[in-house]
Structures are given as C-alpha cells and as structure tokens.
Biopython code that builds the backbone (N, CA, C, O; Angstrom):
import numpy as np
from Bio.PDB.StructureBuilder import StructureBuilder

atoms = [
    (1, "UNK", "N", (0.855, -1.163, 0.000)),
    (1, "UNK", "CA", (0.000, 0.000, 0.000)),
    (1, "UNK", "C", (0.909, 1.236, 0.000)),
    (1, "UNK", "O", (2.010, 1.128, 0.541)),
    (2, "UNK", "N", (0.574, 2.321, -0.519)),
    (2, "UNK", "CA", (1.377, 3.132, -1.038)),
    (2, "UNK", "C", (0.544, 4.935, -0.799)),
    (2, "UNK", "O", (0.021, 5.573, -1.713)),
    (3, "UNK", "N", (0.626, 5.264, 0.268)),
    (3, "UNK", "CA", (0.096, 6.950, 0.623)),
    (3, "UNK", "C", (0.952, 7.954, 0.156)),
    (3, "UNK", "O", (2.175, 8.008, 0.284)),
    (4, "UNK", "N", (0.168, 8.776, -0.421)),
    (4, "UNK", "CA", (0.973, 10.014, -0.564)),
    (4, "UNK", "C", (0.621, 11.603, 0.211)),
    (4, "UNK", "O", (-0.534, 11.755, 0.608)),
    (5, "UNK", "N", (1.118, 12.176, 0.310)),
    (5, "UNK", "CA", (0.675, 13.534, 1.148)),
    (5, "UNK", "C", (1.626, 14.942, 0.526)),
    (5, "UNK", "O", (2.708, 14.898, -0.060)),
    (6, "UNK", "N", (0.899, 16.006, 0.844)),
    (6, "UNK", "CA", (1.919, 17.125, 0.496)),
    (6, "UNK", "C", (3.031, 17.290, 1.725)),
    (6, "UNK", "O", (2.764, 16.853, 2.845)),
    (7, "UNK", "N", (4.238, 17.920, 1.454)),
    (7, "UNK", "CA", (5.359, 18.086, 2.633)),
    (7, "UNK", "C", (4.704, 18.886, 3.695)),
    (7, "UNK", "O", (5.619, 19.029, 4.506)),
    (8, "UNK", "N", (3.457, 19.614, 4.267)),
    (8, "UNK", "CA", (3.370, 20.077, 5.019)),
    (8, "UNK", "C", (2.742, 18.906, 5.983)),
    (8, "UNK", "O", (2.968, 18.951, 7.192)),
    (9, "UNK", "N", (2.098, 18.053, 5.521)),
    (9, "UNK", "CA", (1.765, 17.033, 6.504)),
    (9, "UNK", "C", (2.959, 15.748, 6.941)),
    (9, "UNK", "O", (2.778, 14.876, 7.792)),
    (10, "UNK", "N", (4.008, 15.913, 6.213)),
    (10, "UNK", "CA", (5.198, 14.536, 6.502)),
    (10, "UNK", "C", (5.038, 13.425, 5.731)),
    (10, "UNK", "O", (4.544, 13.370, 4.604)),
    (11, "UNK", "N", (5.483, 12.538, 6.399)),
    (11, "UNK", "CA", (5.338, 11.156, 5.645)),
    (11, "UNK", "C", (4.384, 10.929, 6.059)),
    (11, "UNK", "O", (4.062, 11.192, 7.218)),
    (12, "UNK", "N", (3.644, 10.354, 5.188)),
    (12, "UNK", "CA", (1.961, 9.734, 5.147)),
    (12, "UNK", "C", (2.050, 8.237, 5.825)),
    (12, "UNK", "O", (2.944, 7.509, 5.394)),
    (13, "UNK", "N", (1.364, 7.831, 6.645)),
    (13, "UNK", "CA", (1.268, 6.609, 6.733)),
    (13, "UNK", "C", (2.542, 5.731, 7.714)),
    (13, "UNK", "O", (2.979, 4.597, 7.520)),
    (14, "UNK", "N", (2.917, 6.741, 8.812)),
    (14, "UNK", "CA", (3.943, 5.936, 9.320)),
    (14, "UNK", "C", (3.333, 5.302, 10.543)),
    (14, "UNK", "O", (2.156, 5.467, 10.865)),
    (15, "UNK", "N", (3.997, 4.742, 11.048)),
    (15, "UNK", "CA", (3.801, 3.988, 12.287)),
    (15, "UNK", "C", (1.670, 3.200, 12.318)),
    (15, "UNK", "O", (0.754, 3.221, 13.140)),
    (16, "UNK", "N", (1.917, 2.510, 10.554)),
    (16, "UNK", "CA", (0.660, 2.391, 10.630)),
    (16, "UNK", "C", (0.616, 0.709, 10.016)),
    (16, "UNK", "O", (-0.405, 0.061, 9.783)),
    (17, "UNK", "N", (2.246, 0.194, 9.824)),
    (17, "UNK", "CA", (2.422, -0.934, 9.688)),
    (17, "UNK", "C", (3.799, -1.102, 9.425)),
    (17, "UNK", "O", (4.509, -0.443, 10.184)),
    (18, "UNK", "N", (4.631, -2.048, 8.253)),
    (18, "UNK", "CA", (5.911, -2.197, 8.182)),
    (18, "UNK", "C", (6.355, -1.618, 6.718)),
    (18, "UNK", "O", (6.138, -2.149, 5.629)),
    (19, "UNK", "N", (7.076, -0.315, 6.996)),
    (19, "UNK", "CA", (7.620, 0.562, 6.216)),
    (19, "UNK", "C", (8.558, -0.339, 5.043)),
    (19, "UNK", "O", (9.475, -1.090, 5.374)),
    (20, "UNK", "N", (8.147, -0.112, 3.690)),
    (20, "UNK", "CA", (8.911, -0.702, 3.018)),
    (20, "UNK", "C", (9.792, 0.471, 2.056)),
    (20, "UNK", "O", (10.901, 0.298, 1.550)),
    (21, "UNK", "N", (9.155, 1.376, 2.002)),
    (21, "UNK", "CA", (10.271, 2.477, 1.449)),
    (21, "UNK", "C", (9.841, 4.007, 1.775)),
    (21, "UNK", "O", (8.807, 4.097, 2.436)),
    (22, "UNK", "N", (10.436, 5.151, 1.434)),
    (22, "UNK", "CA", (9.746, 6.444, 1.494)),
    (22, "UNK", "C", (10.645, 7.201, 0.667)),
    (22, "UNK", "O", (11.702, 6.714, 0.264)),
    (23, "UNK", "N", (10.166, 8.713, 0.316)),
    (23, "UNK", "CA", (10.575, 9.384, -0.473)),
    (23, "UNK", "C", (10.019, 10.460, -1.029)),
    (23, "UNK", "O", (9.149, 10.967, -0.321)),
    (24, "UNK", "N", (10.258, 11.099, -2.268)),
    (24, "UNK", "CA", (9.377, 12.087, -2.939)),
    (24, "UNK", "C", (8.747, 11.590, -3.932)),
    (24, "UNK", "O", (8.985, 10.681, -4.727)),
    (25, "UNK", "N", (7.570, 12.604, -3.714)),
    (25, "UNK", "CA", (6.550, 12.284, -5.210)),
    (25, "UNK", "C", (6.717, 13.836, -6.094)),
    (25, "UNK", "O", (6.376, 14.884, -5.547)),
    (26, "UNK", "N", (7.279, 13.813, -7.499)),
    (26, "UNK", "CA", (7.900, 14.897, -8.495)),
    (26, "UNK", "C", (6.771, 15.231, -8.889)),
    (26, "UNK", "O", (5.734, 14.809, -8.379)),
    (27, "UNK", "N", (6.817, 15.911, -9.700)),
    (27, "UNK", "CA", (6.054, 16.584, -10.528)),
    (27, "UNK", "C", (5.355, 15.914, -11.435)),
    (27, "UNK", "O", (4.163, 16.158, -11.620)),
    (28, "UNK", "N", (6.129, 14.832, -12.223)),
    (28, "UNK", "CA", (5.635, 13.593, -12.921)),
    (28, "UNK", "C", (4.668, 12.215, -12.322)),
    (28, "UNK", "O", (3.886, 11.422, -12.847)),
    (29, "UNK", "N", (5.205, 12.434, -10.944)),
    (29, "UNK", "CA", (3.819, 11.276, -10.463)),
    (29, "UNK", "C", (5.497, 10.112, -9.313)),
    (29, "UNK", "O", (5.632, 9.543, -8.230)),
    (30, "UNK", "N", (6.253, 10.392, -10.467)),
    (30, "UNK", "CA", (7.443, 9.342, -10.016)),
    (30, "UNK", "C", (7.937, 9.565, -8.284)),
    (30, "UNK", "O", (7.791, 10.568, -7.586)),
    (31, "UNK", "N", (8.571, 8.205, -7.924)),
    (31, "UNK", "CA", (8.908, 8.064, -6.382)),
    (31, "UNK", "C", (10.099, 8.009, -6.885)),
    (31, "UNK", "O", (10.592, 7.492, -7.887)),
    (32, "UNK", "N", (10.520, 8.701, -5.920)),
    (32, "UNK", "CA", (11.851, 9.096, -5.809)),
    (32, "UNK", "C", (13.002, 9.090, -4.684)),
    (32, "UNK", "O", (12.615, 9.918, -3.860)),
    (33, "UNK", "N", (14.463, 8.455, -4.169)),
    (33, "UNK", "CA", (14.667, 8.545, -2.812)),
    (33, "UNK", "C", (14.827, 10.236, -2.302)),
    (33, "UNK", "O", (15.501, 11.119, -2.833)),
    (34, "UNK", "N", (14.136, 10.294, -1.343)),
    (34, "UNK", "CA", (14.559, 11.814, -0.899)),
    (34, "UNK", "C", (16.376, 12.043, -0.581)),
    (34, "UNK", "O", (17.035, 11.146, -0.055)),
    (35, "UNK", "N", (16.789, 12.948, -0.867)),
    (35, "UNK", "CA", (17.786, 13.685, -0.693)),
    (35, "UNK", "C", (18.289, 14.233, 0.380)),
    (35, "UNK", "O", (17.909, 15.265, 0.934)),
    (36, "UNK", "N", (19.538, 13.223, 0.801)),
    (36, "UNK", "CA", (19.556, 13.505, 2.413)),
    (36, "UNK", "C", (20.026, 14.928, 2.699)),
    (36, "UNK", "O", (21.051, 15.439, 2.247)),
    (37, "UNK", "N", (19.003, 15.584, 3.633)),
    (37, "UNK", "CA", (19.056, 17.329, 4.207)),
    (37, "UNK", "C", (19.762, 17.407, 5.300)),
    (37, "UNK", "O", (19.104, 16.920, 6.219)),
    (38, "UNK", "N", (20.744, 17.767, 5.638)),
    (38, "UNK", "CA", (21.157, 17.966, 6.964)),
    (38, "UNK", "C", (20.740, 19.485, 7.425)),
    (38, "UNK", "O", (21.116, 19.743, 8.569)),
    (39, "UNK", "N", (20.141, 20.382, 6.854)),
    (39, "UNK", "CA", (19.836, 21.679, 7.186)),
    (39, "UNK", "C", (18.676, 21.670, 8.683)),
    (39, "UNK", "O", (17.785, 20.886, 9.008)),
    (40, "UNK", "N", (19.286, 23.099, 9.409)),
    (40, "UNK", "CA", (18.648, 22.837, 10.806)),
    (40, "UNK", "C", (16.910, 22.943, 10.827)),
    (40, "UNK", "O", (16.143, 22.586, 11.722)),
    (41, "UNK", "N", (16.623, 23.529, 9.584)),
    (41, "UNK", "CA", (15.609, 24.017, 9.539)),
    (41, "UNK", "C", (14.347, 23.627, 8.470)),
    (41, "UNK", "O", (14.546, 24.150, 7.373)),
    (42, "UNK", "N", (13.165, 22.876, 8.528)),
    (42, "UNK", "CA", (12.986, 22.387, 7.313)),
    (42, "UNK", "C", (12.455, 22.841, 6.539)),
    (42, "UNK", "O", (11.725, 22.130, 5.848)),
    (43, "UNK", "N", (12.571, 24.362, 6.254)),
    (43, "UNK", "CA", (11.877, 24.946, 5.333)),
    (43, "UNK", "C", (12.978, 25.141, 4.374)),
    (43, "UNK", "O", (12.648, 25.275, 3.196)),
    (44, "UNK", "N", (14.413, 25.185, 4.719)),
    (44, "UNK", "CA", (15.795, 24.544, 3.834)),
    (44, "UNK", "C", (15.913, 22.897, 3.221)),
    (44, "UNK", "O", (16.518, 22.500, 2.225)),
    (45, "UNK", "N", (14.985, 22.027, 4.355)),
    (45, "UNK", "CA", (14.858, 20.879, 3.342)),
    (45, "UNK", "C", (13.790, 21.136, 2.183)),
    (45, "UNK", "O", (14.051, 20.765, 1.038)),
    (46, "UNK", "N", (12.957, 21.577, 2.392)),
    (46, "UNK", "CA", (11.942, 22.029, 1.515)),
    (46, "UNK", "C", (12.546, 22.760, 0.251)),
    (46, "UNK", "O", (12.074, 22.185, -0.730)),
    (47, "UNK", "N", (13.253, 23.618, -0.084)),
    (47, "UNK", "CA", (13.268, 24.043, -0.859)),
    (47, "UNK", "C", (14.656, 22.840, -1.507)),
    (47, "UNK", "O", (15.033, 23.147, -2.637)),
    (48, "UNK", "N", (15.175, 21.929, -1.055)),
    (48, "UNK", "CA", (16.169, 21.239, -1.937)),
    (48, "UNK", "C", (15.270, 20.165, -2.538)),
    (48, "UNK", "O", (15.531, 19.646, -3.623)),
    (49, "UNK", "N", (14.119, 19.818, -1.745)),
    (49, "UNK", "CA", (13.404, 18.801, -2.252)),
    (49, "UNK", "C", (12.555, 19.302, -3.454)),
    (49, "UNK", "O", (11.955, 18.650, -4.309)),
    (50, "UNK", "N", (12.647, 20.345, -3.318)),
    (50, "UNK", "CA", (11.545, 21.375, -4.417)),
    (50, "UNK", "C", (12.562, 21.401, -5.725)),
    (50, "UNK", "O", (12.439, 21.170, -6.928)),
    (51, "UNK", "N", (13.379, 21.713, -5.050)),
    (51, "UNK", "CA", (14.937, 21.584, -6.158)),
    (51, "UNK", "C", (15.463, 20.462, -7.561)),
    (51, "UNK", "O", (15.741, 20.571, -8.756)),
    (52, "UNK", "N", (15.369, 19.298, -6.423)),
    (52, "UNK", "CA", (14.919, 17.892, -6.939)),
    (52, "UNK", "C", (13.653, 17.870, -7.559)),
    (52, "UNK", "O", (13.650, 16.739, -8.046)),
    (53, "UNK", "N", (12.440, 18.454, -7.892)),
    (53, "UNK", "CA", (11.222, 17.825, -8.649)),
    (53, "UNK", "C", (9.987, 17.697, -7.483)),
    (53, "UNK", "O", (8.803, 17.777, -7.810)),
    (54, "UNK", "N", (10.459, 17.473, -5.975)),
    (54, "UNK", "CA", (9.682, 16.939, -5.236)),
    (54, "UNK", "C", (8.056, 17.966, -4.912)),
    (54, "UNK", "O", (7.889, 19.169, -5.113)),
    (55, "UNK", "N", (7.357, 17.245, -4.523)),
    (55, "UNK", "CA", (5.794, 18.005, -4.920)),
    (55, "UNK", "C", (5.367, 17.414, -3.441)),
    (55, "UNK", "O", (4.411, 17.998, -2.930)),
    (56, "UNK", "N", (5.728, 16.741, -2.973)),
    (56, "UNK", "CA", (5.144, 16.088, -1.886)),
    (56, "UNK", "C", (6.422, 14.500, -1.495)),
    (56, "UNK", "O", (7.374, 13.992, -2.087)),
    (57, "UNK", "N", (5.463, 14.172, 0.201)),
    (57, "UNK", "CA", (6.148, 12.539, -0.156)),
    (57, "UNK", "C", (5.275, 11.061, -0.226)),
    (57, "UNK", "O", (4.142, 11.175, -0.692)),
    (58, "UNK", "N", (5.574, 10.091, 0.069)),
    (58, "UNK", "CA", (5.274, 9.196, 0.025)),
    (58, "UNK", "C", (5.242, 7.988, 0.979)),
    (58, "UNK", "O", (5.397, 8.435, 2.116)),
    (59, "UNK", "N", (5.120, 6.759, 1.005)),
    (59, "UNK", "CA", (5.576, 6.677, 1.837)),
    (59, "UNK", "C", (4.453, 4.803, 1.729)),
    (59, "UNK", "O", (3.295, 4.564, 2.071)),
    (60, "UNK", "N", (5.652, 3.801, 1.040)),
    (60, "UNK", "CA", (5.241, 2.150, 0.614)),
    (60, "UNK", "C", (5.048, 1.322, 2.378)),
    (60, "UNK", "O", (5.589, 1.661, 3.430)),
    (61, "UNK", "N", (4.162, 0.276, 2.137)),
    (61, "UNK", "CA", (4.119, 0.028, 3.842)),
    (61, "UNK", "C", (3.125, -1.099, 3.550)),
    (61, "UNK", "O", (2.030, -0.908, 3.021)),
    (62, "UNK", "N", (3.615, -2.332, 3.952)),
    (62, "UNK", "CA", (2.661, -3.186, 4.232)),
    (62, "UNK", "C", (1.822, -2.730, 5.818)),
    (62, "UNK", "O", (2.238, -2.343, 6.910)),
    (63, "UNK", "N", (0.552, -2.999, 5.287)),
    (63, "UNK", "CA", (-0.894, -3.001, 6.758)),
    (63, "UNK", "C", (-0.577, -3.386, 7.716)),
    (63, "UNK", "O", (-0.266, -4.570, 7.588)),
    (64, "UNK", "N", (-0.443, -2.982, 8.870)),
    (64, "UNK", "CA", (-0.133, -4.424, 10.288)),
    (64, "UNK", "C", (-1.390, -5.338, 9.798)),
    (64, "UNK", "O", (-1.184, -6.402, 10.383)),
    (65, "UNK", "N", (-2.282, -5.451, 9.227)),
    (65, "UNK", "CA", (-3.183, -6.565, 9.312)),
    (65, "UNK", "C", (-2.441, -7.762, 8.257)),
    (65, "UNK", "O", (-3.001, -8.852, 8.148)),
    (66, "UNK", "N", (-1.251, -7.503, 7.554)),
    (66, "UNK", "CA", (-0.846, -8.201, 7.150)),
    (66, "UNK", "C", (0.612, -8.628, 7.666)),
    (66, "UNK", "O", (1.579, -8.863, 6.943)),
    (67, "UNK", "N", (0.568, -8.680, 9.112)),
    (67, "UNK", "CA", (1.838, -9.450, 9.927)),
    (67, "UNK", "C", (1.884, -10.389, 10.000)),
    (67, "UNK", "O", (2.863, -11.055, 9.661)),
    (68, "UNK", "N", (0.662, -10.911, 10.557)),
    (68, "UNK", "CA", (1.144, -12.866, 10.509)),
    (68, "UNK", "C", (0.346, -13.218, 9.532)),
    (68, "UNK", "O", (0.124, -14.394, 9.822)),
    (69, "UNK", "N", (-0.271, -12.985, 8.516)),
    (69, "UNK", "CA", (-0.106, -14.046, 7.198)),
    (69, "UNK", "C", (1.147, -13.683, 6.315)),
    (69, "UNK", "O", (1.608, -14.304, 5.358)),
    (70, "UNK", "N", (1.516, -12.662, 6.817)),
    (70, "UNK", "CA", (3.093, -12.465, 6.101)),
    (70, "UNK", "C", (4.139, -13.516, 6.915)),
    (70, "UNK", "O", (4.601, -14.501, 6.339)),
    (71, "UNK", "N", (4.526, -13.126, 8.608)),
    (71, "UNK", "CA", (5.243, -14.312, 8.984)),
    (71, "UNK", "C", (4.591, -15.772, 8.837)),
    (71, "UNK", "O", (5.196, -16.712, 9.351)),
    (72, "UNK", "N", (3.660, -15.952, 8.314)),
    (72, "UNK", "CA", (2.960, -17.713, 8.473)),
    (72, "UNK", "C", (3.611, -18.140, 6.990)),
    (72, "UNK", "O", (4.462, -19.006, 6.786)),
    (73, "UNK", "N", (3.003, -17.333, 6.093)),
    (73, "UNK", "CA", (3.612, -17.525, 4.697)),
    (73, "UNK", "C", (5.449, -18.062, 4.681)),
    (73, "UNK", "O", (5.887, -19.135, 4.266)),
    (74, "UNK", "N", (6.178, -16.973, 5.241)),
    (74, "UNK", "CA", (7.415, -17.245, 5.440)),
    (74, "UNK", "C", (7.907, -18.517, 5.909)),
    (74, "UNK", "O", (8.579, -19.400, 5.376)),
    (75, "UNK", "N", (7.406, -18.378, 7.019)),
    (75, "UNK", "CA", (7.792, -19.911, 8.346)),
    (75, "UNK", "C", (7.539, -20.882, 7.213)),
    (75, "UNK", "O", (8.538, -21.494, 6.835)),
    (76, "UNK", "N", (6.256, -21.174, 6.520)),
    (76, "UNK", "CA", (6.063, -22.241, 5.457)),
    (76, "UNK", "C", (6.908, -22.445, 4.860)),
    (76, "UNK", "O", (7.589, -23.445, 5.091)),
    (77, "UNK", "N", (7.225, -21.536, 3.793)),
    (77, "UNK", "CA", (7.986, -21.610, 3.051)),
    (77, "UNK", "C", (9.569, -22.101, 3.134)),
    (77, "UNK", "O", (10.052, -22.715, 2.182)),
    (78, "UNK", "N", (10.415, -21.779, 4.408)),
    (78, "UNK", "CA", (11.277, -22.360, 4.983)),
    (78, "UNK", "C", (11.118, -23.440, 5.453)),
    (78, "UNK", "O", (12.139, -24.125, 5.506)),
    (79, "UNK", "N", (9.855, -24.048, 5.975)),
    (79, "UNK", "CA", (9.750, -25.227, 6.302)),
    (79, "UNK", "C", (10.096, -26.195, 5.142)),
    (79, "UNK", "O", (11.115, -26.886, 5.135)),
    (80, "UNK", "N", (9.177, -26.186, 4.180)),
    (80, "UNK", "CA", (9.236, -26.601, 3.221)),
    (80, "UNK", "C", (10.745, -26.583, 2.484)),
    (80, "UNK", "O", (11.005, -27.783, 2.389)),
    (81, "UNK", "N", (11.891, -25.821, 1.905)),
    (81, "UNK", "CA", (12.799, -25.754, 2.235)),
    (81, "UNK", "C", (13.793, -26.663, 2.802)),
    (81, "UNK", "O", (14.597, -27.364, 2.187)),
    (82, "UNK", "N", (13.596, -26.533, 4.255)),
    (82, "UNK", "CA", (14.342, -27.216, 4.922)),
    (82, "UNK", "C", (13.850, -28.649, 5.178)),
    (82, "UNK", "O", (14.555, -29.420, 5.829)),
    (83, "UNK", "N", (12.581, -29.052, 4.650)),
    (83, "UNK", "CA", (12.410, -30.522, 4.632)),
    (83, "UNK", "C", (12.779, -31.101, 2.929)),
    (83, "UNK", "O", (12.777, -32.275, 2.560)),
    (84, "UNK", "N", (13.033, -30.067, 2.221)),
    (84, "UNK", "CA", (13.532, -30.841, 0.729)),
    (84, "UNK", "C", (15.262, -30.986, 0.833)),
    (84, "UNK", "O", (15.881, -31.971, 0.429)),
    (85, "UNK", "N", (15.817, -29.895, 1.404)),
    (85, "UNK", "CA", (16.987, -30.214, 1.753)),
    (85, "UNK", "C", (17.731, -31.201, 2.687)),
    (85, "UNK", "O", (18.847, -31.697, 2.533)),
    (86, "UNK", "N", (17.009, -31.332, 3.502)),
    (86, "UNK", "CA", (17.030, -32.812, 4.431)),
    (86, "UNK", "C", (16.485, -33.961, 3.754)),
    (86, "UNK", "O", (17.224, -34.942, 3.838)),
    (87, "UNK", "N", (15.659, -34.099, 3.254)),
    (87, "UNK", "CA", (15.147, -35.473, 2.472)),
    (87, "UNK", "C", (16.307, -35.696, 1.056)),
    (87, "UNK", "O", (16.287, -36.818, 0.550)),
    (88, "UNK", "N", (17.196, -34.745, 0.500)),
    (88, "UNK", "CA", (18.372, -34.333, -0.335)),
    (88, "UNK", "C", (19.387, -34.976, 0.486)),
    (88, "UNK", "O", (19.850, -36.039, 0.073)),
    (89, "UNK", "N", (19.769, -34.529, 1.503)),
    (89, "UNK", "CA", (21.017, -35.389, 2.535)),
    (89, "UNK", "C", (20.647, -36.411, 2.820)),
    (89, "UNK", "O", (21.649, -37.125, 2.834)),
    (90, "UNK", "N", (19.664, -37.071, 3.113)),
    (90, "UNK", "CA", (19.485, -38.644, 3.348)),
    (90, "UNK", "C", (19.671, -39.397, 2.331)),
    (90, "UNK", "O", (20.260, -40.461, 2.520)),
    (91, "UNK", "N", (19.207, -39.035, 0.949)),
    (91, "UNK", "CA", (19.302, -39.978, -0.578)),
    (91, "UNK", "C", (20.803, -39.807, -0.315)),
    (91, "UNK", "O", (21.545, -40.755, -0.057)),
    (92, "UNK", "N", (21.202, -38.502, -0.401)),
    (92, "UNK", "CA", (23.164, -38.413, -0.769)),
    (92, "UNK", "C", (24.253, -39.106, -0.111)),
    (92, "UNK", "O", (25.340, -39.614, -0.388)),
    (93, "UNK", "N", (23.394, -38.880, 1.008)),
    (93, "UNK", "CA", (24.376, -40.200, 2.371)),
    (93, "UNK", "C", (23.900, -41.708, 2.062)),
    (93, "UNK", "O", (24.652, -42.680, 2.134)),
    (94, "UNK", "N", (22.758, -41.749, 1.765)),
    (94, "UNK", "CA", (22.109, -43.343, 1.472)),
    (94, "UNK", "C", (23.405, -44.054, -0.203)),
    (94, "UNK", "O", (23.871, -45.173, -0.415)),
    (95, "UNK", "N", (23.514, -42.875, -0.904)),
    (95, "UNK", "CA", (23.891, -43.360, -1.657)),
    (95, "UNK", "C", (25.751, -43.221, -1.351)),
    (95, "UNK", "O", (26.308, -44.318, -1.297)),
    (96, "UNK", "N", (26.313, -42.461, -1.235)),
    (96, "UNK", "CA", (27.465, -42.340, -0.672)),
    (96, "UNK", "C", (28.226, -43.788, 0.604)),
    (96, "UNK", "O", (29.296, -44.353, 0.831)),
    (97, "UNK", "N", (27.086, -43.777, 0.993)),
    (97, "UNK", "CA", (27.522, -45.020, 2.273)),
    (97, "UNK", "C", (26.841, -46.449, 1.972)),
    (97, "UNK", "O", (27.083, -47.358, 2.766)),
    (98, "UNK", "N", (26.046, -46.686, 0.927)),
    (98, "UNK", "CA", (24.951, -47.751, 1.058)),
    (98, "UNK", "C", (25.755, -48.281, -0.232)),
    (98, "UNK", "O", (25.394, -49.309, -0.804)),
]
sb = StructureBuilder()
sb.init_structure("model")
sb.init_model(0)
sb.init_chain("A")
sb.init_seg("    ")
for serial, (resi, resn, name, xyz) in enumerate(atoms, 1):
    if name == "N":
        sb.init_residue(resn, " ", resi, " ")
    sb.init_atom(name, np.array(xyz, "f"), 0.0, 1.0, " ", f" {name:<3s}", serial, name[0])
structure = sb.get_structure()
C-alpha cells in the first residue's frame, strides 16, 4: 500500500504498519529517494526537495493486518525448504555409504 501527502503534513502513513520504502513524489507522479538534508531548519529541506522535482512525499508500507499471514507464509515456506533439503542429505548419504 502506497500513501501520498503534500510536505506540510510529513510522511503519510507511518507507524501504521511495516515501512517498506519512502521518499518524494515529483512533478511527474514518479517516487523518488529523498535527498539527504542535513539543514537545521525544514523549510531549507523544503526548498532542496523542491529543487529535486519533489511536490510532496510518500511513503510504501505493508498493513499491520498483514503481519502474521506475512510471517505464516514465510515460516512455510522455509519449512518446506528445509524438509527438501534434508530429504536431499538422506538420498546423498544413502547413496554415498549404502
């Protein structure tokens, strides 16, 4: 899922699940990585991001409602995995020693 907002509100969408990227949204629509600001003040980040194309930001994020069918999916998938690779070492030793 993917929010966008203008720079006076921040990053859209934080602390609202697991952040997968952030950045600017240009003039063209395109995401972009923001441009690291060290300025004390952010109306100096503002105008470098303005500089860059930037119109606003963004801000990619899986749902917390998708935590554990995301870790269940995973765990599977390693399971699975690690029982083809073990059933792989038993033929290789069966045949190696037998």
């Amino acid at each position: 899922m993917t929010e966008v907002g203008p720079f006076q509100d921040g990053y859209p969408g934080l602390y609202t699940g697991v952040e997968l990227s952030h950045g600017l949204v240009t003039r063209t629509g395109a995401h972009i990585p923001a441009p690291e600001c060290r300025a004390t003040s952010m109306d100096a980040c503002l105008r470098l991001y303005e500089r860059h194309g930037g119109t606003g930001f963004y801000t990619t994020f899986h749902p917390a409602s998708h935590f554990w069918p995301l870790q269940l999916t995973t765990s599977a998938l390693l399971l699975v995995v690690t029982a083809l690779l073990t059933a792989a070492s038993f033929v290789v030793l069966r045949r190696r020693t037998g």
